[in-house]
LUMSEVEX-83903 format. One line per 5 residues: their letters; for each residue x, y, z of C-alpha. Coordinates in nm, 2 decimals. Example, Ala and Ser with C-alpha at 12.3 -4.5 7.8 and 13.67 -1.06 7.14 Angstrom:
2
AS) 1.23 -0.45 0.78 | 1.37 -0.11 0.71
REM end
This chain:
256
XXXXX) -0.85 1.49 -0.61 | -0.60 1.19 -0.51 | -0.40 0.99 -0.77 | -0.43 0.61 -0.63 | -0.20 0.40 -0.79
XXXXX) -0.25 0.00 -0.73 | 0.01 -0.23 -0.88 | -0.11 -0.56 -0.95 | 0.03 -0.93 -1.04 | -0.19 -1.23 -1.02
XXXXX) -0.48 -1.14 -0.75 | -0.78 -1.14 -0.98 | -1.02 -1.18 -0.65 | -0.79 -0.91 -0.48 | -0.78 -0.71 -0.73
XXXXX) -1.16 -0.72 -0.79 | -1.25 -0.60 -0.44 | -0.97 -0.36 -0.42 | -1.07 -0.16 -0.73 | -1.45 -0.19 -0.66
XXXXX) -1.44 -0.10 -0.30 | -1.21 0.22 -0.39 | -1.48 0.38 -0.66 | -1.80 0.27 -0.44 | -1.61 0.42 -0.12
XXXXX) -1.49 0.73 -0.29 | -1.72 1.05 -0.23 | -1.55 1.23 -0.57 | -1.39 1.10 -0.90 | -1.02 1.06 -0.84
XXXXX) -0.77 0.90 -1.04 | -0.75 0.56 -1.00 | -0.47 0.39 -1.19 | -0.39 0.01 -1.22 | -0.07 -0.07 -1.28
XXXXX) -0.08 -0.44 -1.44 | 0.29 -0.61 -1.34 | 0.25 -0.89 -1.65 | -0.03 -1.17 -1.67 | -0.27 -0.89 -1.83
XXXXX) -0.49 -1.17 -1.91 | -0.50 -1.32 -1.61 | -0.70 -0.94 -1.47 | -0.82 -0.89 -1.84 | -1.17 -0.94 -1.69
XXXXX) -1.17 -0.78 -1.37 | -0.99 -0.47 -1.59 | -1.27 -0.47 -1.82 | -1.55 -0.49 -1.58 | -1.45 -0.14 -1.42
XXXXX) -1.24 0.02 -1.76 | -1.46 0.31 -1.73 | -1.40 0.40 -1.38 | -0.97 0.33 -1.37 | -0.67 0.41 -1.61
XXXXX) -0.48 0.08 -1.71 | -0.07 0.09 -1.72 | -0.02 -0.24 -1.88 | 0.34 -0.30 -1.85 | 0.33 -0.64 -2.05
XXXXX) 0.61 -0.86 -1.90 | 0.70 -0.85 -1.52 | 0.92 -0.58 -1.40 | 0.89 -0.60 -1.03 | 0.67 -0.39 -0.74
XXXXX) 0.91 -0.09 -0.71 | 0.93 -0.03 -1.07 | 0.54 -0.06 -1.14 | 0.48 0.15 -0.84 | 0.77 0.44 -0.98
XXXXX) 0.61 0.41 -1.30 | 0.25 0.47 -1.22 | 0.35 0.76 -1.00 | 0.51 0.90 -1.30 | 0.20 0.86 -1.48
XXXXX) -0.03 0.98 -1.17 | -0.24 1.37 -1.25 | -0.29 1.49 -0.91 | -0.04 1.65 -0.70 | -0.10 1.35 -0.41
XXXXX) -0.08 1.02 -0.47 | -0.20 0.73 -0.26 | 0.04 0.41 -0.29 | -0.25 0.11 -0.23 | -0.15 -0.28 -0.25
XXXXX) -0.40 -0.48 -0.44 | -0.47 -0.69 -0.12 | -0.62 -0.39 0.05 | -0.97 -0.27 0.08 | -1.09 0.11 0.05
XXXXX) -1.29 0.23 0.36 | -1.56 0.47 0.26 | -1.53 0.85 0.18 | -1.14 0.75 0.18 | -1.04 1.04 -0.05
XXXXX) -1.19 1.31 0.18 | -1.05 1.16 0.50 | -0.70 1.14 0.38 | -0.74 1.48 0.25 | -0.86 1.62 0.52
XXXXX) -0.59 1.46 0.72 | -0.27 1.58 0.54 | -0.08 1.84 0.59 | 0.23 1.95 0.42 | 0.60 1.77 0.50
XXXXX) 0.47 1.46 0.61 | 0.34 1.09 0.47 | 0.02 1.03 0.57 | -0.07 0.62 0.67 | -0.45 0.51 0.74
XXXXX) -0.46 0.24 0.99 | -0.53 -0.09 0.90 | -0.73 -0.37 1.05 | -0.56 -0.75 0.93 | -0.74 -1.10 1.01
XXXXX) -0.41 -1.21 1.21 | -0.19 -1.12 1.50 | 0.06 -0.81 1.32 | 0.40 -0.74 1.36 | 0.24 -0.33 1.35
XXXXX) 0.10 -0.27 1.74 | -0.11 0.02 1.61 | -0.32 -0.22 1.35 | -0.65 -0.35 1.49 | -0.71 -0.75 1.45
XXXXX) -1.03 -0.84 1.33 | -1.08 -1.15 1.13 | -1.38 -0.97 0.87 | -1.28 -1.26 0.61 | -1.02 -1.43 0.44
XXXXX) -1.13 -1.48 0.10 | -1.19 -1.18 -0.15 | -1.49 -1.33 -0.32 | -1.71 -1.38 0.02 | -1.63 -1.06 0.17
XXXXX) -1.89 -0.85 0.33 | -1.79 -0.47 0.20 | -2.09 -0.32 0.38 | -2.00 -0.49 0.68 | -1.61 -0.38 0.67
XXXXX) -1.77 -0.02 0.59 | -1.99 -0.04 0.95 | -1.73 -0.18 1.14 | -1.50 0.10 1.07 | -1.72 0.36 1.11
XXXXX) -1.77 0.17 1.45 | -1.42 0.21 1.54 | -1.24 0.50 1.39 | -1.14 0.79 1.61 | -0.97 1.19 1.58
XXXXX) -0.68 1.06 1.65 | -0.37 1.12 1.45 | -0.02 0.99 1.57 | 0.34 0.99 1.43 | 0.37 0.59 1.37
XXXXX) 0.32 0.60 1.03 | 0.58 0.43 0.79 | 0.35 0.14 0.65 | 0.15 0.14 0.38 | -0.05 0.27 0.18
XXXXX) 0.09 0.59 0.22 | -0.06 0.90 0.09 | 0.18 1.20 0.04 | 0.26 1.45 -0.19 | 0.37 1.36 -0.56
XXXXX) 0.62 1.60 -0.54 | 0.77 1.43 -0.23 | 0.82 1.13 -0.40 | 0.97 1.24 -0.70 | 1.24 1.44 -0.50
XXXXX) 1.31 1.13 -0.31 | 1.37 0.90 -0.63 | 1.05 0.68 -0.54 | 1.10 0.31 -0.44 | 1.49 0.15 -0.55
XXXXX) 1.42 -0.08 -0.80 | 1.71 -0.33 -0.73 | 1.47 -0.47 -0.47 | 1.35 -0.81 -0.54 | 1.00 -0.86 -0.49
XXXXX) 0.98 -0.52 -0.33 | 1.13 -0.64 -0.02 | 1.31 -0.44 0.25 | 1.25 -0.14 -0.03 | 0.93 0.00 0.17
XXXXX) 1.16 0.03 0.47 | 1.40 0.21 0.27 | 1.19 0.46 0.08 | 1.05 0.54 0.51 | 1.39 0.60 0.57
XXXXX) 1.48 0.84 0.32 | 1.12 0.99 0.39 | 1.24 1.09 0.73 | 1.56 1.20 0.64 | 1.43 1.45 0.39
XXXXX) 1.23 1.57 0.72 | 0.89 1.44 0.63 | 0.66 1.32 0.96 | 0.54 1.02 0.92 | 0.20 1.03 1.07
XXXXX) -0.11 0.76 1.14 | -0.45 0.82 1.14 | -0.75 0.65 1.31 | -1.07 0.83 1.13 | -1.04 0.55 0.87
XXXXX) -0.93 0.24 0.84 | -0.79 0.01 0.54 | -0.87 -0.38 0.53 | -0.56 -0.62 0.45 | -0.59 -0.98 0.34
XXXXX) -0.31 -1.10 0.51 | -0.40 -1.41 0.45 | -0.37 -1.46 0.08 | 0.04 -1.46 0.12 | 0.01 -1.66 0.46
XXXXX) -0.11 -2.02 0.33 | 0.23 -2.06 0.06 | 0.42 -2.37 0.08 | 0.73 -2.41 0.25 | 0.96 -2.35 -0.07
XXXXX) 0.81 -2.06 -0.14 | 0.84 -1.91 0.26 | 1.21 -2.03 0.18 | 1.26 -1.85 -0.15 | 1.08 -1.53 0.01
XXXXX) 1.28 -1.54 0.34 | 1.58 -1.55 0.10 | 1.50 -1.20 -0.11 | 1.42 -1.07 0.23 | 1.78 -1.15 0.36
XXXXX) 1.91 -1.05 -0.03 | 1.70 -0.72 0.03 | 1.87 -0.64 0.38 | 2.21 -0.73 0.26 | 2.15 -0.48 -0.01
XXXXX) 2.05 -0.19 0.22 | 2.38 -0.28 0.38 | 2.55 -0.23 0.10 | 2.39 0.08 -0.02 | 2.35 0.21 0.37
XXXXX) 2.66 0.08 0.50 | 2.46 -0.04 0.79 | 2.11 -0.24 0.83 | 1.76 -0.07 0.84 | 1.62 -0.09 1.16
XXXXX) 1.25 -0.10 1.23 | 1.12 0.07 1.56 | 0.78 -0.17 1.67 | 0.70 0.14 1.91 | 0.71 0.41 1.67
XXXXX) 0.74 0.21 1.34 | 1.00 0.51 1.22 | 1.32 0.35 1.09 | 1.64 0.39 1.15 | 2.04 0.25 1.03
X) 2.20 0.04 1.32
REM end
């Protein structure tokens, strides 16, 4: 059984697919948590629709991505969780896949397929839709089982992730000074590889990202987010004494 927790802030559509395609696709009843980052009435709907089938974390005012994700690990049963954005779509029989896949000491990453060219060379580009409400789920769900393949790889370190509970704990979860969440994946990769975990990929399943729902923004708010990104790096300095580094071969990161 696998503790999926998906943080949530004002993605109704998203969110709507994401939770509906993670009960339909899983083969046994896991816990799936939503943790609701403010605007609960904004999602009050979409919550309702499937309240018998998730666990609600309302935190009731906004308190960022790294804290909602910390805090519904903290509230997560199972000994592995599986850190899912609310963008993403679940492929089918995800939960016995991912289980099947992990092994001790590492992070386990399914690959993803995005609509648009990715920064990630191991993603597959496949434009199955854009928009949350007109997207085909059987379709996605034949199309992966068209590509997947028994192929596992060390280029993790991008989410989701699925790992052990414990693992996170030790490493403190995701540092909630990040704005936005910014910069603080990279970070929580790095300390996942200094505490020795593998950071491993596989190809038996696939998870869909809308990248285009934080693509089409206006220009002030590409400026404001390219300035937490700079704010998040600076910070990392800081904190590191150096920058994080992001290897596109292997994805691993690394302080330069």
């Amino acid at each position: 059984m696998i503790s999926a927790i998906i943080p949530t802030y004002k993605s109704p559509d998203a969110l709507d697919l994401c939770i509906k395609s993670a009960i339909l696709g899983q083969k046994y009843k896991n816990q799936i948590i939503v943790v609701v980052d403010g605007f609960y009435d904004l999602n009050k709907h979409i919550l309702e629709k499937y309240a018998d089938s998730i666990e609600i974390l309302n935190l009731e005012q906004n308190v960022g991505l790294c804290k909602g994700m910390n805090l519904g690990v903290y509230n997560s049963s199972f000994k592995n969780v599986l850190l899912v954005n609310d963008d993403n779509v679940f492929p089918k029989n995800w939960d016995v896949i991912l289980n099947e896949d992990y092994k001790p000491n590492c992070v386990l990453t399914p690959n993803h397929i995005e609509p648009i060219p990715s920064m990630f060379r191991q993603f597959v580009i496949k434009n199955l839709g854009r928009d949350p409400k007109t997207f085909d789920l059987e379709n996605f769900w034949e199309y992966v089982k068209s590509i997947s393949k028994n192929v596992i790889e060390e280029t993790g370190s991008t989410p989701p992730i699925f790992m052990s509970r414990l693992d996170y704990l030790k490493l403190g979860g995701w540092d909630e000074n990040y704005e936005l969440g910014v910069v603080a994946d990279w970070e929580f990769f790095l300390k996942c590889q200094l505490a020795g975990l593998k950071m491993m990929r596989t190809y038996k399943t696939h998870f869909y990202h809308f990248v285009s729902l934080t693509t089409n923004v206006s220009p002030e708010s590409n400026l404001k987010r390219q300035s937490i990104e700079m704010a998040g790096h600076e910070y990392s300095k800081y904190k590191w004494g150096s920058y994080i580094k992001h290897n596109p071969e292997t994805n691993l990161k690394t302080l330069y």
